[in-house]
C-alpha positions as CSV (number, residue, x, y, z in Angstrom):
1,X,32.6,-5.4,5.4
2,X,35.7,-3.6,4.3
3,X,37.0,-3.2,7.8
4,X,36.0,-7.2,8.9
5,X,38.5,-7.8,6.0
6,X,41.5,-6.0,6.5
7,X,41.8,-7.5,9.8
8,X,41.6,-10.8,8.4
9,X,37.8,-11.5,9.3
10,X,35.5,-13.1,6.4
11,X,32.0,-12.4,6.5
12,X,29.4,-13.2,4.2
13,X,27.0,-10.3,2.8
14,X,24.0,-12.9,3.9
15,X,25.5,-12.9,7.6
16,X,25.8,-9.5,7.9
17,X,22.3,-8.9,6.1
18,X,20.7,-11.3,9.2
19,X,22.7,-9.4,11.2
20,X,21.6,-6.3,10.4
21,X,17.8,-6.8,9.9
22,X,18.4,-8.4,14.1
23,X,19.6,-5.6,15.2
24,X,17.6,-3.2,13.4
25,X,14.7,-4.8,14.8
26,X,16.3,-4.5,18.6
27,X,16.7,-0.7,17.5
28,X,13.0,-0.3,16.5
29,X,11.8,-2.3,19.5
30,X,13.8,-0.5,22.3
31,X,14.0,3.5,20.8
32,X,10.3,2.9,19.4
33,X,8.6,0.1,21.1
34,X,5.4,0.8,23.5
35,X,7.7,0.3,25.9
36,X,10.2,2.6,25.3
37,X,7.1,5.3,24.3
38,X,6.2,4.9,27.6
39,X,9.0,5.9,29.1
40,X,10.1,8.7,26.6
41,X,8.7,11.7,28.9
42,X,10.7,10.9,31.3
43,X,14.4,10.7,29.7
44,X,14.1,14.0,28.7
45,X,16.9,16.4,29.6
46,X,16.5,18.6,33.2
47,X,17.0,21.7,30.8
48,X,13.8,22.5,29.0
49,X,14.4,23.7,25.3
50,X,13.7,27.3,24.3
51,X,12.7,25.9,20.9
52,X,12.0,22.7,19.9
53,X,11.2,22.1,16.3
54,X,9.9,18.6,14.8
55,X,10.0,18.4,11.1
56,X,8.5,15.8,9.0
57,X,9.0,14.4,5.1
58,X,8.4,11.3,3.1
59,X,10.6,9.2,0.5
60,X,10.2,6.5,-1.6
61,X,12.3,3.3,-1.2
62,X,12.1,0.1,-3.3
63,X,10.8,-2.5,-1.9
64,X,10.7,-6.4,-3.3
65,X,7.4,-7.2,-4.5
66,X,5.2,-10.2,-3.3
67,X,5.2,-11.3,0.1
68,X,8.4,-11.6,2.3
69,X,8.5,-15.4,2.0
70,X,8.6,-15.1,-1.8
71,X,10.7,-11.4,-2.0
72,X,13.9,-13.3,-3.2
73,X,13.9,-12.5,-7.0
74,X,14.0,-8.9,-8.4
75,X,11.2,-7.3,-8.1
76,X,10.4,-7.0,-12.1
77,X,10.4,-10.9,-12.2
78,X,7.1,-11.2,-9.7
79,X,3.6,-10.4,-11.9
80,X,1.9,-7.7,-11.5
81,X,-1.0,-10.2,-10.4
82,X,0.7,-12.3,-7.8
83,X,0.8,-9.4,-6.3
84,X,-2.0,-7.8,-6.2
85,X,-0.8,-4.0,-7.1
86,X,-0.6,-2.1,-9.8
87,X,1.9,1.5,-11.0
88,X,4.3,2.0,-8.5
89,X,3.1,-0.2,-5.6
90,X,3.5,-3.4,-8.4
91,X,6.9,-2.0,-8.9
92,X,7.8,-2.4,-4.9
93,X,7.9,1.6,-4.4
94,X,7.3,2.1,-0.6
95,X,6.9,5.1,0.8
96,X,9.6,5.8,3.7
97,X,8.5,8.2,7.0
98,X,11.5,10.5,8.0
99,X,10.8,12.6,11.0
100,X,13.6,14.8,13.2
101,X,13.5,16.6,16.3
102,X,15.6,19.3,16.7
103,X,16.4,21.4,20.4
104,X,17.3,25.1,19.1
105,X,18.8,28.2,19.6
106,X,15.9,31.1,18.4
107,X,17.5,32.7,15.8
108,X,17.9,36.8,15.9
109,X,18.1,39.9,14.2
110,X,21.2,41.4,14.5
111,X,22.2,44.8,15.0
112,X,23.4,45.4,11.3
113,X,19.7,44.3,10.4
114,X,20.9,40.4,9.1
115,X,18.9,38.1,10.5
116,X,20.9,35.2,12.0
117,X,19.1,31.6,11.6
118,X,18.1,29.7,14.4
119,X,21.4,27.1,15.8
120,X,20.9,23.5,15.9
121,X,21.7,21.9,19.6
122,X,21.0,18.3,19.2
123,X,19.4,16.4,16.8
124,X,17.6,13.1,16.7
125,X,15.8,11.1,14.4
126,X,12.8,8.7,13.9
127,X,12.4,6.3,10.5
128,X,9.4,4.3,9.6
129,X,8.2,2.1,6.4
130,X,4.8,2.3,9.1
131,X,1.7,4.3,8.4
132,X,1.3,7.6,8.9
133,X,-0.1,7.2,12.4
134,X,2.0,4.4,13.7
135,X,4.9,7.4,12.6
136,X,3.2,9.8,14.0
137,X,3.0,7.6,17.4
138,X,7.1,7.4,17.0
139,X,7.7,11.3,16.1
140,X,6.0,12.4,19.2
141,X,7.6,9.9,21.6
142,X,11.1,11.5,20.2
143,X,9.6,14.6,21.3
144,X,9.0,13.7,24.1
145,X,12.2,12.5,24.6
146,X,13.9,15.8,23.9
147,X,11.4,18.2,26.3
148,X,8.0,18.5,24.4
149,X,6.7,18.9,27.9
150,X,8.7,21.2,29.0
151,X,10.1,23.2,25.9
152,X,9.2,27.4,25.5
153,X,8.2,27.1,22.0
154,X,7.2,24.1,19.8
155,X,6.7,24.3,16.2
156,X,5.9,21.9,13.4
157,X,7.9,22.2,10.2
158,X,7.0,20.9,6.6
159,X,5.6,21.0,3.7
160,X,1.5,19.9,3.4
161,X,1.9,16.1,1.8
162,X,2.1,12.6,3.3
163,X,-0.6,13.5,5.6
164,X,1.7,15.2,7.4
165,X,-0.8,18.5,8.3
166,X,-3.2,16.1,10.0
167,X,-0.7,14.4,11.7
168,X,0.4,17.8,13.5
169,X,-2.9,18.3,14.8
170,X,-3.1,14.9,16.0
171,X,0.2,14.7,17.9
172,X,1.3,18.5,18.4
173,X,-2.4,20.1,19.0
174,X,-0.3,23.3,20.0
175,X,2.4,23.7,18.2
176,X,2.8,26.2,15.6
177,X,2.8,24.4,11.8
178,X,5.3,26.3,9.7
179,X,5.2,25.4,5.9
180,X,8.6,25.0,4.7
181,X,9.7,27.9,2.9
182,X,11.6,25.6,0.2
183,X,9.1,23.6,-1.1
184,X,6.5,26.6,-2.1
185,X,9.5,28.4,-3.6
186,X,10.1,25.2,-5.9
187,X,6.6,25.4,-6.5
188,X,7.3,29.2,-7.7
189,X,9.7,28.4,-9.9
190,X,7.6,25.6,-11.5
191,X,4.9,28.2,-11.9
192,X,7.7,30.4,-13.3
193,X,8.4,28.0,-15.8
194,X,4.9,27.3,-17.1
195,X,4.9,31.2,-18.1
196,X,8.1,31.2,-20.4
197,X,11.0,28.8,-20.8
198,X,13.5,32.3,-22.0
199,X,16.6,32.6,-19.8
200,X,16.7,35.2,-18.0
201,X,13.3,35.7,-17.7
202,X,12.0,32.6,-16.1
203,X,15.0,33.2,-13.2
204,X,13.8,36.7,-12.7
205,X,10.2,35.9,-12.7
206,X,11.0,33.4,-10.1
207,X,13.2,35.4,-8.0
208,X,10.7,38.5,-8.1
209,X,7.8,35.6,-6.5
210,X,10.1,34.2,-4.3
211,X,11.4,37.7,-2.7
212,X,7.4,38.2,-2.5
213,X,6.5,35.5,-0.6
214,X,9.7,35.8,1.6
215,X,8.6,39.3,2.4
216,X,4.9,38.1,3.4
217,X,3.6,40.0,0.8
218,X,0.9,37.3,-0.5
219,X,-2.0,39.1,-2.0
220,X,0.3,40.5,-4.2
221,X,1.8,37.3,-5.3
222,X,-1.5,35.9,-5.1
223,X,-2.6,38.8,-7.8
224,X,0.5,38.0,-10.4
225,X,-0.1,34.1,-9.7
226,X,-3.6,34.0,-10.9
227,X,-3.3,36.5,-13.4
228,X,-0.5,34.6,-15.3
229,X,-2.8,31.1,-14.4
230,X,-6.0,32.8,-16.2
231,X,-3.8,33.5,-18.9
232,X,-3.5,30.0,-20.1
233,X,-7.7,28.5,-18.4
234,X,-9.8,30.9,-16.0
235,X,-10.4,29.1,-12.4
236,X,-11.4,25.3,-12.4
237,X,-13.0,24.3,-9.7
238,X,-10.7,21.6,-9.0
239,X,-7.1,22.0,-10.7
240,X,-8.0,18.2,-11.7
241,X,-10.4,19.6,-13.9
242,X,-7.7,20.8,-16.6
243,X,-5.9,18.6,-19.1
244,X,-3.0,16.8,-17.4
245,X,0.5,18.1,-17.5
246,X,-1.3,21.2,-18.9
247,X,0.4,24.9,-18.2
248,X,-3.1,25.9,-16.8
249,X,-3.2,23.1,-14.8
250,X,0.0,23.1,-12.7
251,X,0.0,26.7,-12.1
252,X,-3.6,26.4,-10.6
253,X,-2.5,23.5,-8.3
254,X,0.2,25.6,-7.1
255,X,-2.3,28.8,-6.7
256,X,-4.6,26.8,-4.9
257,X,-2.1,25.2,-2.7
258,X,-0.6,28.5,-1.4
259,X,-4.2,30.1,-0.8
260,X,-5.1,27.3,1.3
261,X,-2.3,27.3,3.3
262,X,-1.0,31.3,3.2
263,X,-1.9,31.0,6.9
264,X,1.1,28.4,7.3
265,X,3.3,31.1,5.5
266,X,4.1,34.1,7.3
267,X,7.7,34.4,7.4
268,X,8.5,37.5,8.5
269,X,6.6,37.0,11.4
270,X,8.8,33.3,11.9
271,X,11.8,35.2,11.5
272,X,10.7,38.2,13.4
273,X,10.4,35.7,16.4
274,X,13.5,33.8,15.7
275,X,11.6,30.6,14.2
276,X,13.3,28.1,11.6
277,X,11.6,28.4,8.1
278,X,13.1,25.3,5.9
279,X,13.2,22.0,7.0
280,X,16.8,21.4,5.7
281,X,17.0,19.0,8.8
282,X,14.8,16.1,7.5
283,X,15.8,16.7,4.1
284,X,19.3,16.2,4.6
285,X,18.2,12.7,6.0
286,X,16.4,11.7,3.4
287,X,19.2,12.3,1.3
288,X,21.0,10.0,3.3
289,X,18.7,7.3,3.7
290,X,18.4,7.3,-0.5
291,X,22.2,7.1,-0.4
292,X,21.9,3.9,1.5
293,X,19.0,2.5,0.4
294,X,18.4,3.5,-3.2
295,X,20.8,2.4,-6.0
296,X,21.0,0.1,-9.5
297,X,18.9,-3.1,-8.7
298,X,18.8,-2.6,-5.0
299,X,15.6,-4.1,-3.7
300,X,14.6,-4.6,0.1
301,X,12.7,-6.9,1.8
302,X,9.2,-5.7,3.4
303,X,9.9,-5.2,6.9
304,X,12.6,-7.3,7.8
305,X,14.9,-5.8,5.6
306,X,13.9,-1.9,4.8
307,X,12.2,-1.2,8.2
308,X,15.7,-2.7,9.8
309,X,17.9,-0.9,7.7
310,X,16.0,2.8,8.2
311,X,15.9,2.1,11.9
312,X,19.7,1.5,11.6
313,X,20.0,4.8,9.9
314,X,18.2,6.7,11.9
315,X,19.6,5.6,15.1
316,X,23.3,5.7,14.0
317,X,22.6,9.6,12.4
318,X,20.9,10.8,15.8
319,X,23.1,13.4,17.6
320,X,22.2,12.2,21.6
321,X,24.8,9.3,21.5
322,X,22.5,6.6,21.5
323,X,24.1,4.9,19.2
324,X,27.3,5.1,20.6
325,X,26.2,4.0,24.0
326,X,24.8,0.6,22.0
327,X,28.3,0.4,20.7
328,X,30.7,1.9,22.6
329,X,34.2,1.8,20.9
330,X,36.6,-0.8,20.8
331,X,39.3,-0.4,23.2
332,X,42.4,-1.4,21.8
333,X,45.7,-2.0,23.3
334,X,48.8,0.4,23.3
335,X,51.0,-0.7,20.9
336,X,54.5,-1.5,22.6
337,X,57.4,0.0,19.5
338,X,60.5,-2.2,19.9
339,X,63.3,-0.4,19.3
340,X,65.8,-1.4,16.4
């Protein structure tokens, strides 16, 4: 709006809000559509990918409550019973689908013994306030897009919430899922903190569990986990079972959580075959999309306004030129200097 202005154009934040929500709509319909699904195998680029990794997360966005009609007032002015939800969904919390698909360069060991991380080619990415399965519908069409078909390798990268794991195994049956090494390593250093809250120990204790599960060796990690958890309850059944917010309870969920998915965690074997082990990709857009969307008193409108606006995001972030072939840059004539 800053730009219309200095070049002497006035535009109202309504106009360019129906503006935007129009266009974002044009962006869903022809990078997402059925149609556009449809024909996604067959943009894909002549040369196949020798890795092809699609990464998944979810964020929340604020939504205004009540129906779209009514979604004019701030959200804490609508009743928790005209609309028919209660905690977070009364208070408009949405969640937000944020999917990338990234054509790679394995990464290597080098002769010096470092390991050198995969490289990032291209990247594109895919935005829903949708389900999970309308998302997933959209994440594997961008796939597709960018040599699915075609690719050496194909892995799955993220952590195991948002129904993300089933999702893999609905749209990438044989892809490798990789759980992102970040996310149990914050779940470490929770567990880390449950034990003592002394500096430096908590950092140490952290840093020796982390190295351990960087190194693959879980049943050792496994061993100090659930000797420190027994410490403060022995073994629920369910980690549910303990008091809330308890010590015993969090480090159990985590316990649990890595022993069901240890299989998903073998990352010297990733790196040993050049495979990506953070999702830093999908992250980072999350990030932006919260820059954009989240804020003091900023409220969206259901699906008009915040499935527009991520679409716009997502398309303008995406690294194939898409969004510079929907609009291309202004040409502008040469300025003629007159001399003095």
């Amino acid at each position: 709006m800053a730009t219309l202005r200095a070049v002497g154009i006035r535009t109202s934040f309504k106009t360019i809000e129906r503006v935007s929500e129009a266009v974002g709509a044009e962006v869903a319909k022809d990078e997402h559509g059925s149609f556009a699904r449809a024909r996604a195998p067959g943009e894909a680029p002549g040369n196949p990918p020798a890795l092809l990794v699609v990464q998944g997360d979810g964020m929340r966005i604020r939504e205004l409550a009540g129906k779209p009609d009514t979604a004019t007032a701030d959200v804490q002015d609508l009743p928790s019973e005209a609309t028919g939800a209660s905690g977070e969904a009364a208070a408009g919390w949405t969640e937000c689908k944020v999917g990338v698909v990234v054509r790679m360069e394995p990464g290597r060991t080098k002769p010096d013994g470092t390991y050198e991380e995969p490289k990032t080619l291209v990247q594109t990415y895919v935005a829903t306030m949708e389900d999970v399965h309308e998302f997933g519908e959209k994440l594997l069409a961008e796939a597709e897009r960018k040599g699915l078909r075609t690719a050496t390798k194909v892995v799955a990268l993220s952590d195991a919430g948002h129904g993300l794991p089933e999702m893999w195994e609905r749209i990438l049956p044989g892809a490798e899922w990789i759980v992102d090494f970040s996310h149990v390593k914050s779940r470490l250093f929770e567990c880390a903190a449950q034990v003592t809250d002394a500096e430096p120990a908590r950092t140490a204790l952290a840093r020796r569990w982390e190295g351990l599960l960087y190194e693959g060796k879980m049943d050792k990690l496994l061993r100090e986990l659930v000797a420190r958890a027994t410490e403060q309850a022995p073994r629920p059944e369910h980690a549910s079972d303990l008091p809330q917010d308890s010590p015993g309870r969090i480090l159990w969920t985590h316990i649990m959580y890595v022993e069901e998915r240890r299989t998903h965690m073998d990352y010297p074997s990733y790196r040993a075959r050049g495979l990506p082990i953070a999702s830093g990709h999908v992250e980072a857009m999350c990030k932006r999309i919260g820059v954009r969307m989240k804020a003091a008193n900023k409220r969206w409108k259901p699906v008009t306004g915040s499935e527009a606006m991520v679409n716009l995001i997502a398309s303008q972030a995406s690294q194939d030129g898409r969004w510079e072939k929907r609009w291309p840059a202004p040409v502008y004539p040469r300025r003629v200097l007159q001399e003095t």
